[in-house]
Biopython code that builds the backbone (N, CA, C, O; Angstrom):
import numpy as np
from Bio.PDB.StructureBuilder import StructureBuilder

atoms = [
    (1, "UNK", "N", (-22.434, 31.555, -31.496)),
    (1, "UNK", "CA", (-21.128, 30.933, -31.620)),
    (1, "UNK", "C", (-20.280, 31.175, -30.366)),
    (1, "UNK", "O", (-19.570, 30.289, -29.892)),
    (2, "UNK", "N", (-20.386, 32.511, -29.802)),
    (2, "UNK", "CA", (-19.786, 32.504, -28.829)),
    (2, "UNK", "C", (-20.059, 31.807, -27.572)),
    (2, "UNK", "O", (-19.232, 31.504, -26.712)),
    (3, "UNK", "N", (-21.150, 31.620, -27.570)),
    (3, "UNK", "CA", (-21.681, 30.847, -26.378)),
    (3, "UNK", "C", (-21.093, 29.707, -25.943)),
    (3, "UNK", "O", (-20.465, 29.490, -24.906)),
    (4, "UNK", "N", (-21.430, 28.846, -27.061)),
    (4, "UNK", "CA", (-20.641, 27.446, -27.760)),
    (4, "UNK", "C", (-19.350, 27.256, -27.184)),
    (4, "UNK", "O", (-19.071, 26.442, -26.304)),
    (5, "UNK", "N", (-18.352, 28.305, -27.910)),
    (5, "UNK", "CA", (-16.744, 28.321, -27.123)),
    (5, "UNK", "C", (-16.697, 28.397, -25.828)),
    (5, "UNK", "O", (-15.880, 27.796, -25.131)),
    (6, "UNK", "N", (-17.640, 29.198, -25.397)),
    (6, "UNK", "CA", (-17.402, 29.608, -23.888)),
    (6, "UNK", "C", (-17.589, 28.512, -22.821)),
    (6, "UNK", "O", (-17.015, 28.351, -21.744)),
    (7, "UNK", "N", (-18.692, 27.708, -23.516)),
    (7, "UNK", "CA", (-19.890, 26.561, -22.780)),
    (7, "UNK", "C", (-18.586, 25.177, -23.158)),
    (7, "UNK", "O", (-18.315, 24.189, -22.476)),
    (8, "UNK", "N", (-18.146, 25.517, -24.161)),
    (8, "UNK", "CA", (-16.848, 24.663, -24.259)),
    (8, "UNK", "C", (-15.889, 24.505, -23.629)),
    (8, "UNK", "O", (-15.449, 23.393, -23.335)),
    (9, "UNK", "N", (-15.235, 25.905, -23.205)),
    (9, "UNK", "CA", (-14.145, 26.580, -22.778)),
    (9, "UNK", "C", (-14.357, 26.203, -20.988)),
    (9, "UNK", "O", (-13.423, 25.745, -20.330)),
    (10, "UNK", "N", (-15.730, 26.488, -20.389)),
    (10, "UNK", "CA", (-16.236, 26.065, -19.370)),
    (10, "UNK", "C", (-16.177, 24.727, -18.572)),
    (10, "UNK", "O", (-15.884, 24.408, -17.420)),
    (11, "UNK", "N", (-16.621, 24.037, -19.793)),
    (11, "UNK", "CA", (-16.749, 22.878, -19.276)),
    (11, "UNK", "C", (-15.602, 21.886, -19.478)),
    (11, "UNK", "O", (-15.733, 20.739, -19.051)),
    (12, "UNK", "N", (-14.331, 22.316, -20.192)),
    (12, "UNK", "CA", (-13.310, 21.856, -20.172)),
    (12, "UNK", "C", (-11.999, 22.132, -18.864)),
    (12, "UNK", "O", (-11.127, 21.401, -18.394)),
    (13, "UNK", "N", (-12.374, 23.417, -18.640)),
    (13, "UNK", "CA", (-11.770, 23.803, -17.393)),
    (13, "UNK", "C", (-12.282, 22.988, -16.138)),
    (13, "UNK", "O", (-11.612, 22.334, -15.339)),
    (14, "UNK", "N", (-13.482, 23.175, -16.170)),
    (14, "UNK", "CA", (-14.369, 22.072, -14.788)),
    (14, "UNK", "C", (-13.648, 20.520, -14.871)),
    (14, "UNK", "O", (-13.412, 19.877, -13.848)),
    (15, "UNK", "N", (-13.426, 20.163, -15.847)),
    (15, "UNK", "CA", (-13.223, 18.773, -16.648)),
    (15, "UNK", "C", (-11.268, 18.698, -15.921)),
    (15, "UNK", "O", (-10.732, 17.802, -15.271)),
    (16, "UNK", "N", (-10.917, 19.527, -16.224)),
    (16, "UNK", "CA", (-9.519, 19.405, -15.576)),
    (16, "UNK", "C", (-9.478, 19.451, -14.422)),
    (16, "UNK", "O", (-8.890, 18.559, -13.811)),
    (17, "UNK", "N", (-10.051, 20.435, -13.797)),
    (17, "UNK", "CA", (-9.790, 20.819, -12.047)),
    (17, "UNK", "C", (-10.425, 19.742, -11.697)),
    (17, "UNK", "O", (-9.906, 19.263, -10.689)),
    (18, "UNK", "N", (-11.513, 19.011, -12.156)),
    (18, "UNK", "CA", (-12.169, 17.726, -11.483)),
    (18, "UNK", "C", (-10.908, 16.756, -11.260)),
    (18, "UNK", "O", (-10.586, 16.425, -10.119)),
    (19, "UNK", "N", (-10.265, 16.352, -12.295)),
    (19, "UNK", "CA", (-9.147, 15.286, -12.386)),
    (19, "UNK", "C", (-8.369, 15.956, -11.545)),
    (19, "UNK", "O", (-8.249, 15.223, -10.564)),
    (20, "UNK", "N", (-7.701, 17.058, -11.357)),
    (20, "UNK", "CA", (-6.651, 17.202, -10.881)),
    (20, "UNK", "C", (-6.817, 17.124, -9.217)),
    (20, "UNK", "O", (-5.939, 16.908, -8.381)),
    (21, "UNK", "N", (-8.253, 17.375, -9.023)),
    (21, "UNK", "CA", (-8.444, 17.331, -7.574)),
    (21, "UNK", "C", (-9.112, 15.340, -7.066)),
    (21, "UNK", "O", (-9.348, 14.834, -5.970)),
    (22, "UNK", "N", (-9.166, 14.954, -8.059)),
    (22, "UNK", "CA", (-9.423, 13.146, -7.900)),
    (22, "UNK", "C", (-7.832, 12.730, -7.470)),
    (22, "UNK", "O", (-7.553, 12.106, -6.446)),
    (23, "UNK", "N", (-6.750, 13.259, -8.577)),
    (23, "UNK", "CA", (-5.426, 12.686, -8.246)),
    (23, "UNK", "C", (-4.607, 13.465, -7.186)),
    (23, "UNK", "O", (-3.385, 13.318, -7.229)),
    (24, "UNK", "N", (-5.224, 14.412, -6.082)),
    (24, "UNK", "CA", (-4.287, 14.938, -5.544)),
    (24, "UNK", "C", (-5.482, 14.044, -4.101)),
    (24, "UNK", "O", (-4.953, 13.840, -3.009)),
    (25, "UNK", "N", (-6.628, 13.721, -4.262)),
    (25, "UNK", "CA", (-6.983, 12.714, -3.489)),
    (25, "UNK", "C", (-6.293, 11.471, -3.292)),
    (25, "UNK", "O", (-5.979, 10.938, -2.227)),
    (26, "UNK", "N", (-6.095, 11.065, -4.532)),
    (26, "UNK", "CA", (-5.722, 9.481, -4.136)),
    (26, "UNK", "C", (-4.062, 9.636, -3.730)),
    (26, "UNK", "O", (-3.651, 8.819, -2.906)),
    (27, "UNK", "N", (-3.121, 10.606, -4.245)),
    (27, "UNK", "CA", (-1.863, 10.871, -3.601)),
    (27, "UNK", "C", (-1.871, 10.884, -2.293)),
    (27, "UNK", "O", (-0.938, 10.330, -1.713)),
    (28, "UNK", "N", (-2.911, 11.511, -1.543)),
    (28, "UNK", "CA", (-2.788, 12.017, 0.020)),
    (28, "UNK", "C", (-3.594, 10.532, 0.370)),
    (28, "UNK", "O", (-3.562, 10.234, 1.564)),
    (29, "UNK", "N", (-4.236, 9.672, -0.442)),
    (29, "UNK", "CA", (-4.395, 8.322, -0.009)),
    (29, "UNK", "C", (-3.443, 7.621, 0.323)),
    (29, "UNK", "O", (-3.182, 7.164, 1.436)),
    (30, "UNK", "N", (-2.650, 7.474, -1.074)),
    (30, "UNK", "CA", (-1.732, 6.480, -1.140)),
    (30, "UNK", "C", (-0.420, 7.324, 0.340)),
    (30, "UNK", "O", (-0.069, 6.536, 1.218)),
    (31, "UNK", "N", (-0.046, 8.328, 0.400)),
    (31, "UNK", "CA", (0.603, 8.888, 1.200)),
    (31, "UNK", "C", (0.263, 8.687, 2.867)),
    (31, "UNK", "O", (1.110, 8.296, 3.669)),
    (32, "UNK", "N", (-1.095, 9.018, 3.210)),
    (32, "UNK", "CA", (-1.703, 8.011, 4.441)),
    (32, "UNK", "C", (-1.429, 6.634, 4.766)),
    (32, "UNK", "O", (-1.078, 6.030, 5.779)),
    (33, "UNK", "N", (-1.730, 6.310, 3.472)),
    (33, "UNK", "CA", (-1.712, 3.988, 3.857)),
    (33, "UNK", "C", (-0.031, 3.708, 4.302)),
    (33, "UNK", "O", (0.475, 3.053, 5.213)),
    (34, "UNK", "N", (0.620, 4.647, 3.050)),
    (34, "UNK", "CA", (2.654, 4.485, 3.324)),
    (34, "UNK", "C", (2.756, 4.667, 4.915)),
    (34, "UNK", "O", (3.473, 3.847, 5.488)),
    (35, "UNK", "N", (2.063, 5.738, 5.769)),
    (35, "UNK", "CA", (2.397, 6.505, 7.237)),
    (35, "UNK", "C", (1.912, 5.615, 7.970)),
    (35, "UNK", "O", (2.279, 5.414, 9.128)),
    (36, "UNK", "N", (0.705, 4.750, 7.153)),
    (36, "UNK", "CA", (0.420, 3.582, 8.434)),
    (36, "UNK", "C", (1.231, 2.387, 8.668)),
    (36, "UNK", "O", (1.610, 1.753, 9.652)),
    (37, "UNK", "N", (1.394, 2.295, 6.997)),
    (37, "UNK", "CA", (2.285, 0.581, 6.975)),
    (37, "UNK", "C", (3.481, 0.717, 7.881)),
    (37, "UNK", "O", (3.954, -0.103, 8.669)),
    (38, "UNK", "N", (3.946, 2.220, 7.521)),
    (38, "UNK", "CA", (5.563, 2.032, 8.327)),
    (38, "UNK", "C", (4.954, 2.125, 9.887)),
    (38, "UNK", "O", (5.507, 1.418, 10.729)),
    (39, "UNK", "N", (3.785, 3.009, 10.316)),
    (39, "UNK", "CA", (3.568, 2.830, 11.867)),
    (39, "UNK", "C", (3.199, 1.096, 12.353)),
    (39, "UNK", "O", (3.618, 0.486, 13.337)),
    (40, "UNK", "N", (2.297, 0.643, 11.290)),
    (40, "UNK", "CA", (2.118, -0.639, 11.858)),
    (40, "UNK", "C", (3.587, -1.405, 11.473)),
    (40, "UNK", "O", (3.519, -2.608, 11.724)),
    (41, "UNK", "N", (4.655, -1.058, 11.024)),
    (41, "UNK", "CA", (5.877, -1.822, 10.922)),
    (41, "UNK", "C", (6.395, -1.746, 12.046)),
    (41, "UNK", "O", (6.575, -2.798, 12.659)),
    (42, "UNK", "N", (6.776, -0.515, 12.626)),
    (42, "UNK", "CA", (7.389, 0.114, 13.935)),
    (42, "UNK", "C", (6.700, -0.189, 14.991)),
    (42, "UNK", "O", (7.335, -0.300, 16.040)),
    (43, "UNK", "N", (5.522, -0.361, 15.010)),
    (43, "UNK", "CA", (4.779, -1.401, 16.482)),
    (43, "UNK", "C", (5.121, -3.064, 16.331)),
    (43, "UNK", "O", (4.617, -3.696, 17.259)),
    (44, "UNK", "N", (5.594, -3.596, 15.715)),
    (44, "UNK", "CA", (5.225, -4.996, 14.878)),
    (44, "UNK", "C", (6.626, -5.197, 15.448)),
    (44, "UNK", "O", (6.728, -6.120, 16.256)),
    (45, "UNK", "N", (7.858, -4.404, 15.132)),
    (45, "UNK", "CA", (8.957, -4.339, 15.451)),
    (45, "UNK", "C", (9.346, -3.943, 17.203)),
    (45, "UNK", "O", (10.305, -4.407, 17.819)),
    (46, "UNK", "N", (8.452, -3.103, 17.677)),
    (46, "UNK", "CA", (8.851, -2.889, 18.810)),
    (46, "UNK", "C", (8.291, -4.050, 19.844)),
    (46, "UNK", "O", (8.976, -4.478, 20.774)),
    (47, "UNK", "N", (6.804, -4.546, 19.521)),
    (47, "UNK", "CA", (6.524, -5.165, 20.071)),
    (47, "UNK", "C", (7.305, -6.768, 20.149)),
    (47, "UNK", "O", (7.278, -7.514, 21.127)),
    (48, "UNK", "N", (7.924, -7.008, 18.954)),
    (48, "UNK", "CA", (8.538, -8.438, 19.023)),
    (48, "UNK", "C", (9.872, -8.375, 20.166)),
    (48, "UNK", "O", (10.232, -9.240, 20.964)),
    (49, "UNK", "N", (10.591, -6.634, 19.831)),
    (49, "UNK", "CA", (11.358, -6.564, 20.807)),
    (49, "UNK", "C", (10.899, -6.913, 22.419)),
    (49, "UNK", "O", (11.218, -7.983, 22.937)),
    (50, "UNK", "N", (10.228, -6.030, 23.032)),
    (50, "UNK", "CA", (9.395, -6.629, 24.418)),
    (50, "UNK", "C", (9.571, -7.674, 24.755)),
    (50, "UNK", "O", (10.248, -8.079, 25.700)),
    (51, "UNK", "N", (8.675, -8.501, 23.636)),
    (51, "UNK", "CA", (8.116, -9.959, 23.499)),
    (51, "UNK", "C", (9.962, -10.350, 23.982)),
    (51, "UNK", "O", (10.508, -10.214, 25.077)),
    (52, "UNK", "N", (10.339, -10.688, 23.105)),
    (52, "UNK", "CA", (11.597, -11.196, 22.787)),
    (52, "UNK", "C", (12.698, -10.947, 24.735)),
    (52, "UNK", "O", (13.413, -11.684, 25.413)),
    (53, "UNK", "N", (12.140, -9.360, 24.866)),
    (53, "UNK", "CA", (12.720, -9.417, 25.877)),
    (53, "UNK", "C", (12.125, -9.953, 27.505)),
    (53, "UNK", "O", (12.743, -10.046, 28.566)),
    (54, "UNK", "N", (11.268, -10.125, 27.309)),
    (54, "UNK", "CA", (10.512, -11.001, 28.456)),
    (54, "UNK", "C", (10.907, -12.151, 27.914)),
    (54, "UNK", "O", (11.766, -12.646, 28.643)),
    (55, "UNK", "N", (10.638, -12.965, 26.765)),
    (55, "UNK", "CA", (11.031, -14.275, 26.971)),
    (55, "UNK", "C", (12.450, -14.514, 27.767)),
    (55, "UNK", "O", (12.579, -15.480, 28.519)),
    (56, "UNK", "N", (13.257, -13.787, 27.597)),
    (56, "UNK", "CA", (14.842, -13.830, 27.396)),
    (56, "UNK", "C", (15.045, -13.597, 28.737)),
    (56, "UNK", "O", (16.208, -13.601, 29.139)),
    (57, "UNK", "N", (13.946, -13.351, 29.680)),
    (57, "UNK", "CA", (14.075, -12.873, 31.005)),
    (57, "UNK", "C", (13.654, -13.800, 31.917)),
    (57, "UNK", "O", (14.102, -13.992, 33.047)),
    (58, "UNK", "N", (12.652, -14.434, 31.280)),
    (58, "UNK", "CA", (12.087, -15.746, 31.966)),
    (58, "UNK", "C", (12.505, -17.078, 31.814)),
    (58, "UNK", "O", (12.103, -18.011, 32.509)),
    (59, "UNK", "N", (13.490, -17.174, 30.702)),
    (59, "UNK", "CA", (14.344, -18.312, 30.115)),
    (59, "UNK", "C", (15.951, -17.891, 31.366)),
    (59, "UNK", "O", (16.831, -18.711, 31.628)),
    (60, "UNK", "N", (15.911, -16.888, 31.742)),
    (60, "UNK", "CA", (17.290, -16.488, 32.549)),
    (60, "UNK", "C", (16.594, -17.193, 33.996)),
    (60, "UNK", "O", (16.824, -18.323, 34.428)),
    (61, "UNK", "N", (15.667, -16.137, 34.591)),
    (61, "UNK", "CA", (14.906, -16.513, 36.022)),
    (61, "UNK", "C", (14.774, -18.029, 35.865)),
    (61, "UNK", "O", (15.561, -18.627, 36.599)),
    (62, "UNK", "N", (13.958, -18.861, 35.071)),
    (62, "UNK", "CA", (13.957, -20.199, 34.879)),
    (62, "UNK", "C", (15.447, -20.918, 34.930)),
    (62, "UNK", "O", (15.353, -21.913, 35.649)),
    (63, "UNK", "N", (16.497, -20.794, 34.527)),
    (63, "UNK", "CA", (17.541, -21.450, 34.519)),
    (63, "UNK", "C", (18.551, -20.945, 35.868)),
    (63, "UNK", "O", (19.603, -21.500, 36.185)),
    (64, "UNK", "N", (18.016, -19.909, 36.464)),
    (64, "UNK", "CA", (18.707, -19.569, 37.737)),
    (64, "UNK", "C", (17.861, -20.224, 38.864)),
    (64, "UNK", "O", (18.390, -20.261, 39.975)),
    (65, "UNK", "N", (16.529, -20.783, 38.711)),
    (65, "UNK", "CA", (15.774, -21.679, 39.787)),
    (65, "UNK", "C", (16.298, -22.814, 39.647)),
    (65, "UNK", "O", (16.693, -23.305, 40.704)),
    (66, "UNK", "N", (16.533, -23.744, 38.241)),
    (66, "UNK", "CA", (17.043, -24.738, 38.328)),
    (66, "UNK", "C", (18.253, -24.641, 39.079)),
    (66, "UNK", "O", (18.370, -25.465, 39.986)),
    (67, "UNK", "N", (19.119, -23.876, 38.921)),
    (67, "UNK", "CA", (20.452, -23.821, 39.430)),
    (67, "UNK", "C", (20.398, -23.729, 40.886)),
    (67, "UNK", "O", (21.076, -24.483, 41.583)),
    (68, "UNK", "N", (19.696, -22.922, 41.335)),
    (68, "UNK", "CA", (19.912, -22.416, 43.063)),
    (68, "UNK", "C", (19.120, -23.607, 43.567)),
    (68, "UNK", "O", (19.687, -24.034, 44.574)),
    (69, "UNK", "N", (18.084, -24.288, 43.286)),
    (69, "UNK", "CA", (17.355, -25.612, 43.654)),
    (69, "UNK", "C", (15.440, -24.993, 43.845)),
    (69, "UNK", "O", (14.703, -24.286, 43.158)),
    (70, "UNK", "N", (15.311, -25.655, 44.997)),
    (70, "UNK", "CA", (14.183, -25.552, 44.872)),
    (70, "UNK", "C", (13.621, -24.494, 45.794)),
    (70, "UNK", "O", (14.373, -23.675, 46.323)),
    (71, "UNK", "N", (12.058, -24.494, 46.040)),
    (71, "UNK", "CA", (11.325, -23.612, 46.620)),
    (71, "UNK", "C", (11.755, -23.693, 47.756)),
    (71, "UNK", "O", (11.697, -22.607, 48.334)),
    (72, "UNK", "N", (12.285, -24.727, 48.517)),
    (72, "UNK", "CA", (12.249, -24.754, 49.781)),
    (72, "UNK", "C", (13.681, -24.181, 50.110)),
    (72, "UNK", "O", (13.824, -23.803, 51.272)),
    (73, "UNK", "N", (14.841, -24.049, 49.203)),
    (73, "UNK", "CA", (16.657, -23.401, 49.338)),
    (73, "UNK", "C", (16.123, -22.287, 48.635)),
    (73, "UNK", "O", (16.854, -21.298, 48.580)),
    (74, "UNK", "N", (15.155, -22.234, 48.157)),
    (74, "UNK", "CA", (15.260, -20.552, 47.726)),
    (74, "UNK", "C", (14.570, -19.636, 48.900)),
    (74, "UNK", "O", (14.991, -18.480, 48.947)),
    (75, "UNK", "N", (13.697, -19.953, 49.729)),
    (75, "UNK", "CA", (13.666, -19.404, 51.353)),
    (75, "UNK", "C", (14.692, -19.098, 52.021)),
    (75, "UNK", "O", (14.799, -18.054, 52.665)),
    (76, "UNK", "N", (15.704, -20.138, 51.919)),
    (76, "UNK", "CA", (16.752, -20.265, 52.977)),
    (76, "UNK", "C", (17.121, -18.906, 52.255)),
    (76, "UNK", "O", (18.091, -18.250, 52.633)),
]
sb = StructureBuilder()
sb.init_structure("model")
sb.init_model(0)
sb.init_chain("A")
sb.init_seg("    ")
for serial, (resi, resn, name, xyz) in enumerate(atoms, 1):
    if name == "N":
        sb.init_residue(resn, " ", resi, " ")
    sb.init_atom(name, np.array(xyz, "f"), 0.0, 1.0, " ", f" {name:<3s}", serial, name[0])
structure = sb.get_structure()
């Protein structure tokens, strides 16, 4: 009889620490994917900035060639 409880008692303890160490896996999962989404947010964001600021630089240079004229007054 005692065996029984023990072999019970055993394999119910194994039976918990199993689960508890499955859900402290998928926490430090789900906690990883959150650290990426926001890193791939913060590149996604910085990079449109760049982007955004080269366009905004070449839309300026472009409208200051029209203005000053051409290749040949921009020598002078």
């Amino acid at each position: 009889m005692l065996a029984i409880v023990v072999t019970a008692w055993t394999t119910g303890t194994a039976v918990r620490q199993r689960r508890l160490y499955t859900e402290q896996l998928a926490a430090q999962a789900e906690e990883r994917a959150r650290a990426e989404a926001a890193e791939r947010l913060r590149i996604a964001r910085e990079l449109r900035d760049v982007i955004g600021h080269s366009l905004s630089t070449i839309a300026v240079q472009a409208g200051a060639e029209r203005h000053v004229g051409g290749a040949e007054e921009q020598r002078r």
